[in-house]
GUNUDO-364267 format. One line per 4 residues: their letters; for each residue x, y, z negated of C-alpha. Coordinates in nm, 3 decimals. Each point is the difference from the previous one (the first is absolute). Layout:
N
a) X:Y:Z; ...;
% end
This chain:
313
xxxx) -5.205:-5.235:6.766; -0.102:-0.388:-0.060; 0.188:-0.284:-0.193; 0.205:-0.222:0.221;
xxxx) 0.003:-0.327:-0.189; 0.290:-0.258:-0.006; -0.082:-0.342:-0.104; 0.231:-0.194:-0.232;
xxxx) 0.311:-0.148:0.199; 0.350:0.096:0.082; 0.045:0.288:0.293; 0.342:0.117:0.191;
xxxx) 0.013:0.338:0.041; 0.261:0.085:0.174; -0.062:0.394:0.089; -0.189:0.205:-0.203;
xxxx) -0.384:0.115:-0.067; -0.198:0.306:0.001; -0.288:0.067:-0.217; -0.202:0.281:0.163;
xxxx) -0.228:0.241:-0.200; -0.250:-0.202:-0.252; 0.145:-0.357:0.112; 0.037:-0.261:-0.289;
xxxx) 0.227:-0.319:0.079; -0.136:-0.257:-0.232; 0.103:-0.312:-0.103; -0.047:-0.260:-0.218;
xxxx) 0.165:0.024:-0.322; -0.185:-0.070:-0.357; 0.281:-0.027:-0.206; 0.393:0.050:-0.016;
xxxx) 0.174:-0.306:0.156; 0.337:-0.119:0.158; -0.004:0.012:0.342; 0.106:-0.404:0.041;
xxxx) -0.326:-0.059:-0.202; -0.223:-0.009:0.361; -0.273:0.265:-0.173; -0.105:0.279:0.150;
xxxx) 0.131:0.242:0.328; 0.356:0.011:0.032; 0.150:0.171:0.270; 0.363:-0.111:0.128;
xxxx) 0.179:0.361:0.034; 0.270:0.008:0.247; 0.054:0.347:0.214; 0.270:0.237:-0.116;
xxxx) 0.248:-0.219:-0.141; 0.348:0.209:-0.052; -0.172:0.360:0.067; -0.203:0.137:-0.324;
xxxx) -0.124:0.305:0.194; -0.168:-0.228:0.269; -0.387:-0.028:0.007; -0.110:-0.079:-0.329;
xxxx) -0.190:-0.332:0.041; -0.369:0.124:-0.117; -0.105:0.365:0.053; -0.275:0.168:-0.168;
xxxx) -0.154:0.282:0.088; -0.300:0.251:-0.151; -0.232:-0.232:-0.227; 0.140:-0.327:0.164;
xxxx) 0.049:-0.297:-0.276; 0.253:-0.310:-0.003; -0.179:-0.281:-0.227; 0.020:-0.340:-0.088;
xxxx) 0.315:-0.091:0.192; 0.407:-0.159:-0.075; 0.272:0.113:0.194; 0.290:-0.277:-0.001;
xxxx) 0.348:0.080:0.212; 0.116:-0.352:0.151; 0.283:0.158:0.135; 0.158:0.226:-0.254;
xxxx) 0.332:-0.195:-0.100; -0.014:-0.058:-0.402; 0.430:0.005:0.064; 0.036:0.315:0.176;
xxxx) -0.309:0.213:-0.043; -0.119:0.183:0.298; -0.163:0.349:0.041; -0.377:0.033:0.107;
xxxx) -0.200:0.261:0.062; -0.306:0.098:-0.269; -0.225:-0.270:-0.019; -0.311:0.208:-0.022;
xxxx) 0.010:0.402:0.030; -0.299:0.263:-0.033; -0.082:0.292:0.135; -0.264:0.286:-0.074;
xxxx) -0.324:-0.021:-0.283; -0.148:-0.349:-0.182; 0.316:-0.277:0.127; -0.106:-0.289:-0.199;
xxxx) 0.224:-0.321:-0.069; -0.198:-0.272:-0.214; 0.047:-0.343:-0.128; 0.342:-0.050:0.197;
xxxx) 0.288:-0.255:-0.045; 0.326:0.183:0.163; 0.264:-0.357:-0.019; 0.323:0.171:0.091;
xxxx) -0.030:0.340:0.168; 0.302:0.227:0.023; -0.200:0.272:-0.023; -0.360:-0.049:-0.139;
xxxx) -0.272:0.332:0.047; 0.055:0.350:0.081; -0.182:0.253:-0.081; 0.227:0.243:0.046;
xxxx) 0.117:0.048:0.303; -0.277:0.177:0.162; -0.242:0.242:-0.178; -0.274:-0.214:-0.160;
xxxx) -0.278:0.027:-0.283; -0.186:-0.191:-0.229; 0.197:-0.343:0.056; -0.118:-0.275:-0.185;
xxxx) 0.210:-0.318:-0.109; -0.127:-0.257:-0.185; 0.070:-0.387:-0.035; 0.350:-0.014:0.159;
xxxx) 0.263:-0.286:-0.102; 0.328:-0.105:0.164; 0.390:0.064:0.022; 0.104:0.287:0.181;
xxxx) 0.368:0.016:0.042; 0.115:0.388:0.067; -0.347:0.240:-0.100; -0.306:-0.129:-0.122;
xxxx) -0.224:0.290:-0.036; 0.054:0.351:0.144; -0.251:0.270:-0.036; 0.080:0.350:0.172;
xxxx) -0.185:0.289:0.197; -0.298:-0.039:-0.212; -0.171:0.319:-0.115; -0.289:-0.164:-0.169;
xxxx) -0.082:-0.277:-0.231; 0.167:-0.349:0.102; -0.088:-0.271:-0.224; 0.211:-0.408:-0.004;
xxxx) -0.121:-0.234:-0.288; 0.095:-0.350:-0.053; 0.315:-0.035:0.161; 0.245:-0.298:-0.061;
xxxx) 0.345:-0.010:0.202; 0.179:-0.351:-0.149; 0.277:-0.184:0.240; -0.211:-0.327:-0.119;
xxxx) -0.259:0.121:0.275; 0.305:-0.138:0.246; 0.195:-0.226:-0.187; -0.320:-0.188:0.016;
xxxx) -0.104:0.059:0.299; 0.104:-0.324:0.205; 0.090:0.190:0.297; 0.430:0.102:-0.011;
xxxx) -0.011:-0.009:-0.352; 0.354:0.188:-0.114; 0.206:-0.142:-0.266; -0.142:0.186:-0.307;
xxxx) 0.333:0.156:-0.161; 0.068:0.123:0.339; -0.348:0.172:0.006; 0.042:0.150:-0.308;
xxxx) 0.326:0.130:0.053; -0.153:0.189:0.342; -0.310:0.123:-0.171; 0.215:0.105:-0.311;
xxxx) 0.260:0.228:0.212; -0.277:0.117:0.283; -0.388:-0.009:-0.094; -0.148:0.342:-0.128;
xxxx) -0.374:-0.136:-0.089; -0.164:0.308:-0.033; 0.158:0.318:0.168; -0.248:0.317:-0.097;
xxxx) 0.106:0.369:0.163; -0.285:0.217:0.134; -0.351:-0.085:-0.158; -0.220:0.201:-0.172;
xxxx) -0.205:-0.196:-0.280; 0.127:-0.293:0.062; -0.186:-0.296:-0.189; 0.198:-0.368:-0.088;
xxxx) -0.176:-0.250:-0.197; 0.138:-0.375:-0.141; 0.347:-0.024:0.284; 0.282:-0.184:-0.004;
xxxx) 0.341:-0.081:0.078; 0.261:-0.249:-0.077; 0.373:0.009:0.072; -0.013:0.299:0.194;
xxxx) 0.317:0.242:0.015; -0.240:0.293:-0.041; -0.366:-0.074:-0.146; -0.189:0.356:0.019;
xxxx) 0.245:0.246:0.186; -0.182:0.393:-0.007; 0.153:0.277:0.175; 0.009:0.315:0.243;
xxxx) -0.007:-0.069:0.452; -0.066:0.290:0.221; -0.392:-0.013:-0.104; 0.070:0.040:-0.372;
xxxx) 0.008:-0.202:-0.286; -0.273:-0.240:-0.229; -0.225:0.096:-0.314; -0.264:-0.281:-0.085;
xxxx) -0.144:-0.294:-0.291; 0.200:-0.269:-0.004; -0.173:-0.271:-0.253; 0.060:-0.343:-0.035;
xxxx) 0.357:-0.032:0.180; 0.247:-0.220:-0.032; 0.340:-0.039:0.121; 0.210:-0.367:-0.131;
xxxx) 0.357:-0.086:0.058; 0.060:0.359:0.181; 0.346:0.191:0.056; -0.214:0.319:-0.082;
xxxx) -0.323:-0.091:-0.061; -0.076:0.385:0.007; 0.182:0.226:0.213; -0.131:0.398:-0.009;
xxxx) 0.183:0.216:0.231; -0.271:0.263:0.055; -0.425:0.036:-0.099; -0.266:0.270:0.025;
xxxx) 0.004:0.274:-0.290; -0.342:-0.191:-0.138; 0.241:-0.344:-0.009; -0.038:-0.375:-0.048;
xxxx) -0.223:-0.124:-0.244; 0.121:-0.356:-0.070; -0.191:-0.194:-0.255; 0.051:-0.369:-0.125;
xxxx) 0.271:-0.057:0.244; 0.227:-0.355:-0.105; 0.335:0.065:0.109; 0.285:-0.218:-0.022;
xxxx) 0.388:0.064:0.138; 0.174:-0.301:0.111; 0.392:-0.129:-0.089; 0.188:0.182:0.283;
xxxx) -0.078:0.361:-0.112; 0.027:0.215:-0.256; -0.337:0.257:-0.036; -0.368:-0.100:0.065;
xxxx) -0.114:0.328:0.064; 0.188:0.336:0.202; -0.048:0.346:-0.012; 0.201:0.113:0.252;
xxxx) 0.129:0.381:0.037; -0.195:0.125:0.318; -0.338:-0.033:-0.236; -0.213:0.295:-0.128;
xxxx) -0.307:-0.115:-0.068; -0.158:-0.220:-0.255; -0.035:-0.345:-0.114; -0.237:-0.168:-0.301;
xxxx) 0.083:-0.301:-0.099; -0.317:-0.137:-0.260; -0.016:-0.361:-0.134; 0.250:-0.139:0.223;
xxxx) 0.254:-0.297:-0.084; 0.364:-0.047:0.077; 0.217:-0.317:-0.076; 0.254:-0.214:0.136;
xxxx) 0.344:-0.005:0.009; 0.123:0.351:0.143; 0.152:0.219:-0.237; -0.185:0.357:0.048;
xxxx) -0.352:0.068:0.005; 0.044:0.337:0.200; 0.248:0.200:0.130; -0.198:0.345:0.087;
xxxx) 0.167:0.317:0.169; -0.146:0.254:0.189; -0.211:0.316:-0.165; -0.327:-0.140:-0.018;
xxxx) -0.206:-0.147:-0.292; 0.019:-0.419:-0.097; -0.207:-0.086:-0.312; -0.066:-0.330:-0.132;
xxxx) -0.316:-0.107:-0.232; -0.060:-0.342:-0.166; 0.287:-0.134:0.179; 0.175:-0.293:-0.127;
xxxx) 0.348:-0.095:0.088; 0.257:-0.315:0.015; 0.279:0.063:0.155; 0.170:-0.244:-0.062;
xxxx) 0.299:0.050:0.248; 0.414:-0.103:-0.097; 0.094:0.365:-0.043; -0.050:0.072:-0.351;
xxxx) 0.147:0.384:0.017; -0.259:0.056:0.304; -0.272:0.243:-0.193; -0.378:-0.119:0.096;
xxxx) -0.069:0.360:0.181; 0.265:0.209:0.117; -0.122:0.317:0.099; 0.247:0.210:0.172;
xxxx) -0.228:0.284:0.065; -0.417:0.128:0.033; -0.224:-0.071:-0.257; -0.081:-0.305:-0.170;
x) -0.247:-0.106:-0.287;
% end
């Protein structure tokens, strides 16, 4: 147990730390900022570069918290993007990740890849560049709120700041913001994404698949800003979600043919200029309530749902 306390300033890490049972790293961090801004604890990331199944950079274990920190890493190449390994990664009951600023991770937090419960996320900005998000192995109530993933978080960051078309075209064919397979009762609240190729990706791994509330989420400029490949028989409850398809594809939302279970869709938006609000296969159940819908996309024969099998209302 006990809070180990990092003072504002900039730190090279070039290895990787280990939170033991109860231990808090804690920064100082009041507000989201840019990392060339000089506020706050920001730690200079620079172990694993080229191998993403290296050490993950901050490990948490039972009831250990990250807080009030910004990761920046000075050496990833904005040119020819590099591979890291996770930057933080939790294992067993109460992981906690609070009022963090992730620059330019290639892969931001994992909870997934051990067994884990009870994960909390909650204030976390930046622009991760292949998975933002990814929640797995947990068989009781996770909860992330107030998430925003942007590429502003490094195009402004001062530090190896990437042309911006070229960062959009990388997040736009490799960032899945929010990959979801086995949770039970998951609960989102207010995220975001922008320019991702994937924004909320559900489906089936080894451990099963995803049922939860999803309220408040939004996915802008997205290839799919929905992508449902499996969920739990009780389903996704998505409510006021905003999202928004961007000029390179064709459907905001997928259905895809491996799915069986169910997804609500209640007083959710979708507009921009793709052509197809959903495509849905499968045999399970999509319904949508108090929806509105814009596409707005070139192909005028394209019908707004296309429902190739299951059930839909």
């Amino acid at each position: 147990g006990g809070i180990i306390r990092i003072p504002k300033g900039m730190y090279l890490v070039a290895g990787s730390l280990k939170l033991h049972e109860g231990v808090t790293l804690a920064g100082e961090w009041e507000a989201p900022h840019h990392a060339n801004t000089g506020q706050g604890t920001v730690i200079l990331a620079t172990g694993g570069k080229g191998d993403e199944n290296a050490t993950p950079l901050i490990n948490l274990n039972q009831s250990s918290c990250v807080k009030g920190i910004t990761v920046l890493y000075p050496d990833q190449d904005p040119s020819n993007i590099q591979p890291y390994p996770w930057t933080i990664q939790g294992r067993g009951m109460h992981c906690s990740v609070i009022d963090v600023t992730l620059v330019n991770p290639y892969k931001g937090i994992d909870f997934g890849t051990h067994p884990n419960e009870l994960h909390f996320i909650s204030n976390v900005f930046g622009s991760p560049l292949r998975i933002g998000i990814f929640v797995d192995k947990t068989t009781d109530i996770g909860r992330i709120e107030n998430v925003h993933f942007n590429p502003h978080y490094w195009g402004r960051a001062g530090e190896a700041v990437p042309d911006w078309g070229a960062l959009i075209k990388y997040i736009g064919e490799n960032l899945v913001a929010f990959e979801f397979a086995r949770t039970d009762w998951e609960y989102v609240l207010n995220t975001f994404v922008f320019g991702a190729k994937v924004g909320y990706r559900f489906y089936e791994g080894p451990d099963g698949s995803v049922n939860g509330n999803f309220l408040g989420i939004g996915a802008d400029w997205c290839g799919r800003a929905v992508l449902v490949e499996q969920c739990q028989p009780p389903g996704l409850l998505i409510t006021n979600g905003e999202f928004v398809g961007n000029d390179k594809t064709d459907i905001f939302m997928e259905v895809t043919a491996t799915h069986t279970g169910v997804v609500q869709l209640g007083n959710c938006s979708f507009w921009g200029p793709a052509s197809q609000i959903a495509k849905i296969d499968g045999k399970g159940t999509v319904s949508f309530s108090q929806c509105t819908f814009l596409n707005q996309g070139n192909d005028k024969d394209a019908f707004t749902i296309d429902a190739l099998s299951g059930d839909v209302n």
